[in-house]
C-alpha positions in Angstrom: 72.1 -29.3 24.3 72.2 -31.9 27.0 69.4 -32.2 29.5 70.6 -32.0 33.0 67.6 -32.9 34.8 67.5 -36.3 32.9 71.2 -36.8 33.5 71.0 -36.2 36.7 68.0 -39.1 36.9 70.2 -41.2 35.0 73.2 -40.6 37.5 70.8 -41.0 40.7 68.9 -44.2 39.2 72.6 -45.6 38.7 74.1 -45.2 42.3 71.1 -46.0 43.6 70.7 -49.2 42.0 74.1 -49.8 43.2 75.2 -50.1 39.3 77.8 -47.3 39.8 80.1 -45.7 42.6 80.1 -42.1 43.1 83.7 -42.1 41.6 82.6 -43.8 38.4 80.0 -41.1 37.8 82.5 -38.7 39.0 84.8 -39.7 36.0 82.2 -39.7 33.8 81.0 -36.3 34.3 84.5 -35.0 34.3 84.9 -36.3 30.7 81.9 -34.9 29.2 82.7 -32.2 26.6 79.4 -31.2 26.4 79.0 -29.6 29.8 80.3 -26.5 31.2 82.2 -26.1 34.4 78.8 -24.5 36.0 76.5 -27.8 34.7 79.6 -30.2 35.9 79.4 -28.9 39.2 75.7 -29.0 40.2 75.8 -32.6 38.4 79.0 -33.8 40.9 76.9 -31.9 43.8 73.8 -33.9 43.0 76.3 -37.6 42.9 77.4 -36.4 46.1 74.7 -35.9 47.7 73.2 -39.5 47.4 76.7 -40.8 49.4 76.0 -41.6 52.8 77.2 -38.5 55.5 79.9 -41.0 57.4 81.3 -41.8 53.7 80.5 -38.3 52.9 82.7 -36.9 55.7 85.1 -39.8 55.5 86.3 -38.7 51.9 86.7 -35.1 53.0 88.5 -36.3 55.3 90.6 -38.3 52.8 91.2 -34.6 50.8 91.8 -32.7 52.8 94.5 -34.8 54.7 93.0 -35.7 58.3 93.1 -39.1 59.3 90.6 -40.3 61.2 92.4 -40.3 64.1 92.4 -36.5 64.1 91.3 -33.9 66.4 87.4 -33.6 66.7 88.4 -29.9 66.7 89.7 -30.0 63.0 86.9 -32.4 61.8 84.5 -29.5 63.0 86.7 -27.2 61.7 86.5 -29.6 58.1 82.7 -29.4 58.4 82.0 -25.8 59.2 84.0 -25.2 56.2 82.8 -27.6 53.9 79.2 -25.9 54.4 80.4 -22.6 54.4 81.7 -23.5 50.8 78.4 -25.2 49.9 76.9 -22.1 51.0 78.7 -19.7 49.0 79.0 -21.8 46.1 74.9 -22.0 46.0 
């Protein structure tokens, strides 16, 4: 069984250090075979949250196709959705 609090450490020590992106832990928690969807997720929630807000916000942006030229209405809109997906989700 793979411990998930000292993965996470592992994953946090990392980006902090500035020895790995986001996306490269991203990729490497997508490949594990020994996590479950449930373990994947809180692990890629835990990544994300040591990125900065502005990149945070930026790479939502990125998904869900708004430039950043868009309306402030739709990046509120983006936001008050994102949480309200965070919200449910936890």
């Amino acid at each position: 069984m793979t411990d998930l609090i000292a993965l996470h450490h592992e994953y946090e020590d990392r980006m902090l250090k500035g020895q790995a992106l986001f996306e490269d832990i991203e990729a490497d928690i997508d490949t594990r075979g020994d996590l479950d969807q449930d373990e994947k997720a809180a692990l890629w929630l835990c990544a994300w949250a040591q990125i900065p807000v502005a990149r945070q916000e930026q790479k939502a942006m990125q998904f869900a196709g708004l430039s950043p030229s868009s309306s402030p209405k739709a990046r509120g809109c983006l936001r008050r959705n994102a949480y309200c997906i965070v919200r449910e989700w936890i």
